[in-house]
C-alpha positions as CSV (number, residue, x, y, z in Angstrom):
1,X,18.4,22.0,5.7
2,X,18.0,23.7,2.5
3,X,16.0,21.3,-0.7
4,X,19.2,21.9,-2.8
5,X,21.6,21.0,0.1
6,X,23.2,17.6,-0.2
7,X,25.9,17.9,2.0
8,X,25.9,16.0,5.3
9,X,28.1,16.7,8.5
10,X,27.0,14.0,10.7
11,X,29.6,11.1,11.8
12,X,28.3,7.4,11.8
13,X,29.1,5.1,14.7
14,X,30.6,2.8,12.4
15,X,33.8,5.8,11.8
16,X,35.8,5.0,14.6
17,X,38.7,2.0,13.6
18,X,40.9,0.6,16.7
19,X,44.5,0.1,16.1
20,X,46.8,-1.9,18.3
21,X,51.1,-0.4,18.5
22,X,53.9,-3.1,18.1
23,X,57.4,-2.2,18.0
24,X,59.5,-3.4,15.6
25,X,63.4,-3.4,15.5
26,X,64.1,-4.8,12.2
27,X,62.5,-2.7,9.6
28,X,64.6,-1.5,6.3
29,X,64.7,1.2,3.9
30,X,66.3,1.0,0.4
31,X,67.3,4.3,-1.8
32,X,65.1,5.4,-4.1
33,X,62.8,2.6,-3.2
34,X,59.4,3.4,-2.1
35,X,59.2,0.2,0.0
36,X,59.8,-0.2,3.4
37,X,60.7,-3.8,4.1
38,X,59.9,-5.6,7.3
39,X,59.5,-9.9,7.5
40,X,55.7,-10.8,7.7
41,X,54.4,-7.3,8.6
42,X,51.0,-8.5,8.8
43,X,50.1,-4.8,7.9
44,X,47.2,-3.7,5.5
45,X,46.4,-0.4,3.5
46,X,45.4,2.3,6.0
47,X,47.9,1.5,8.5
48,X,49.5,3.6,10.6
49,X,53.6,4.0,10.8
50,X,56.1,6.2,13.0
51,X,59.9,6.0,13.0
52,X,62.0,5.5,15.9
53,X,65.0,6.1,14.3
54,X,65.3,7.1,10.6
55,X,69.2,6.7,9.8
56,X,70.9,9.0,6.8
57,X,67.2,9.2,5.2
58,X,66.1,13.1,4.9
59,X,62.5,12.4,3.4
60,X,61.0,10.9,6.8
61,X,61.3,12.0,10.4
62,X,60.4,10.3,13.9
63,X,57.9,13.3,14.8
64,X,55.5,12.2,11.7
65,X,53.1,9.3,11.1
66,X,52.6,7.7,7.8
67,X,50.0,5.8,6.2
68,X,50.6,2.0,5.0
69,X,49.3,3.2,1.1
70,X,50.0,0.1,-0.4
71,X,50.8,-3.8,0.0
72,X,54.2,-4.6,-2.3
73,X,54.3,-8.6,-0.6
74,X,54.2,-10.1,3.1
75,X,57.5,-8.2,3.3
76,X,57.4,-4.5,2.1
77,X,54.7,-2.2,1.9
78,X,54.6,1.6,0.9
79,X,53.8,4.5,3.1
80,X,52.6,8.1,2.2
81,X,52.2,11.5,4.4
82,X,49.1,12.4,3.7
83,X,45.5,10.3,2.8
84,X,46.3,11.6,-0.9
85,X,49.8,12.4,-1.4
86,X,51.9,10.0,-3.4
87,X,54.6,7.0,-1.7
88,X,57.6,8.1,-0.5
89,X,60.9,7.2,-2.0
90,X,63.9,6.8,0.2
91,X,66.7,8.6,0.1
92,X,69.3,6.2,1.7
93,X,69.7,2.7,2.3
94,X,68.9,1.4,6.6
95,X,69.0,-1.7,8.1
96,X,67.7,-2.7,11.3
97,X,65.6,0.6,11.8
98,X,63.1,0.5,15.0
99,X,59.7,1.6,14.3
100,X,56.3,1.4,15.4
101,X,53.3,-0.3,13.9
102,X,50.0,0.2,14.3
103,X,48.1,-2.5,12.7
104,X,44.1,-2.9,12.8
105,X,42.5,-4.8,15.5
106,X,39.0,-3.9,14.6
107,X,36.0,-1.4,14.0
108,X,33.8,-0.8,17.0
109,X,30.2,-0.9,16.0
110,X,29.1,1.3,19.1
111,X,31.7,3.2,21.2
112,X,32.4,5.7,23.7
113,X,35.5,7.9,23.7
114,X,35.8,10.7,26.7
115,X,38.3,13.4,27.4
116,X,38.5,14.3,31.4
117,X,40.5,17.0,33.2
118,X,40.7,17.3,37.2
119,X,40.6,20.4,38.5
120,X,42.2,22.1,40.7
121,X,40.0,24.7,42.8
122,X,41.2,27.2,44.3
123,X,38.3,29.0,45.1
124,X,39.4,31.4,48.0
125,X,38.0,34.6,49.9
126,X,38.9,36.8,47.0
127,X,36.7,34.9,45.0
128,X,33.5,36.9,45.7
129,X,31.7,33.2,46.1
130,X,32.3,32.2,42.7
131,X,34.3,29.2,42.0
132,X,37.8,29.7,41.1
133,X,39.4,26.8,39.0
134,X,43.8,26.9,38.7
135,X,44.6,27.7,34.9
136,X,46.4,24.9,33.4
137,X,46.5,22.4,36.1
138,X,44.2,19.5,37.1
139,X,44.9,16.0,36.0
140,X,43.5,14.9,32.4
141,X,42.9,11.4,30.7
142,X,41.0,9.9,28.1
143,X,39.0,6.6,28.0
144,X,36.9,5.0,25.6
145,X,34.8,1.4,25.3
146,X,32.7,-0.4,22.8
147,X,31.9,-3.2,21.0
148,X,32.6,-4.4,17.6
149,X,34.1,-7.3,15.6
150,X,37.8,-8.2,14.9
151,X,39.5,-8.7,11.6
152,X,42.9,-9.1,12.3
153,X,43.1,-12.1,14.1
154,X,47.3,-12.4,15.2
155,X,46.7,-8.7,16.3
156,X,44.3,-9.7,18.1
157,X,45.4,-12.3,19.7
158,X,48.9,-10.5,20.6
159,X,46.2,-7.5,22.1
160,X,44.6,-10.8,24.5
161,X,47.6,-11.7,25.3
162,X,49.0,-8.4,26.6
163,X,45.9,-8.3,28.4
164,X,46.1,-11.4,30.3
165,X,49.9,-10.4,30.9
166,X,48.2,-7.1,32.5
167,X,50.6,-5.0,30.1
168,X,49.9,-1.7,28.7
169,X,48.8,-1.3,25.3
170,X,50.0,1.9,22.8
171,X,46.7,1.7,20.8
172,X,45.4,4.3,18.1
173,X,41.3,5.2,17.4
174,X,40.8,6.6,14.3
175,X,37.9,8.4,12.9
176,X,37.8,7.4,9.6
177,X,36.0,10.1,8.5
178,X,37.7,13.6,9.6
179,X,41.2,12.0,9.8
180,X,41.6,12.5,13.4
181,X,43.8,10.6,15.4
182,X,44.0,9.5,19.2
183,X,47.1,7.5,20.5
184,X,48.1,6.9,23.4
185,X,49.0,4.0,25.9
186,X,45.5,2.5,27.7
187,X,45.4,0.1,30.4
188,X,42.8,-1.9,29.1
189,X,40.1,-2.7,32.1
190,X,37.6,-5.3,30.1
191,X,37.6,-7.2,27.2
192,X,35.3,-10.0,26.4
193,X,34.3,-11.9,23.2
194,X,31.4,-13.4,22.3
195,X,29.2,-15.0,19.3
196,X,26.7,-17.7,18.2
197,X,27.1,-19.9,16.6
198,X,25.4,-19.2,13.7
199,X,26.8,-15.4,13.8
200,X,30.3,-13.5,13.3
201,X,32.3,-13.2,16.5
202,X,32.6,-10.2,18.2
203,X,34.6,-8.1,21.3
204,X,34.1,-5.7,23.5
205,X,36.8,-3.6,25.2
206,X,37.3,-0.8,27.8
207,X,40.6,1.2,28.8
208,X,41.8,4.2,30.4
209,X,45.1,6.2,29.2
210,X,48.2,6.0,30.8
211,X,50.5,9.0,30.1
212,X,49.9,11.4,27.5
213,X,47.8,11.9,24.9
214,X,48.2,12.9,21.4
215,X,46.0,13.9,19.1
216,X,46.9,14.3,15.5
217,X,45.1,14.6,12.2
218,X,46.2,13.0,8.6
């Protein structure tokens, strides 16, 4: 690195923020409000949001996500497109719309996140005794694990309780610093808390996807 160069590329382990998906069917817009109201959302700023279903508005879709940008009360909060565009304003007036929340569960303080994809060989007779691999086929899947410490504890608590009800959980890990997005539904293999008592308490989780993965970037 150059005296005179400042800039630095490297990620810290401390980038990647764990998000736990709850559907909600009772979320409202209001025209040319920029609030999106939903009872005791329990959401905070950096939040992420996708539509179900949108109504008569024009100015959001259910392909997008949107960032939670502000907190109005414990009953509406404003979303945005982008990490620096400006709150949208509705352009029609919804009740009852379904969408999906993805509130914070925690940062992980150490963590592993790993993309796999199965083969499928088809080395054969023809292939002069190099290994042939089938183009686009094989079976992929992500996973990840760490360790960290919780601050949203009715999150968390609904994210123990699907566990212990062996459910799947749609669950979002964020790097904080590029933007990047993975989400998914994981079938979450380990979880565990611990703590002294003279320390913070603190968890540590493993899952493996279930069904697709997409990967987006804000």
């Amino acid at each position: 690195m150059g005296i005179c160069n400042t800039v630095q590329n490297e990620v810290g382990g401390k980038d990647l923020l764990l998000k736990k998906g709850k559907c909600f069917e009772t979320a409202a817009t209001t025209n040319n409000s920029t609030s999106v109201t939903l009872t005791a959302h329990g959401a905070k700023v950096g939040d992420i949001l996708k539509f179900v279903e949108v109504g008569n508005n024009t100015v959001i879709n259910t392909t997008s996500y949107y960032i939670v940008s502000e907190i109005v009360d414990a009953n509406n909060f404003k979303i945005k497109a982008t990490l620096t565009g400006n709150a949208i304003q509705m352009d029609s007036t919804e009740t009852n719309l379904e969408i999906i929340l993805f509130r914070t569960l925690g940062g992980l303080r150490s963590k592993e996140f790993a993309l796999s994809s199965e083969g499928v060989d088809i080395t054969n007779t023809d292939s002069d005794e190099w290994s042939s691999m089938l183009d686009g086929a094989g079976i992929r899947s992500a996973s990840f694990s760490g360790s960290g410490v919780w601050t949203n504890e009715p999150v968390f608590q609904e994210f123990f309780s699907d566990f212990l009800a062996n459910k799947l959980n749609r669950l979002a890990l964020i790097d904080a610093k590029s933007g990047r997005v993975y989400q998914a539904l994981f079938k979450i293999t380990e979880l565990s808390v611990s703590g002294d008592y003279d320390a913070e308490g603190t968890y540590s989780v493993s899952g493996d996807s279930s069904g697709p993965l997409e990967v987006f970037t804000f």
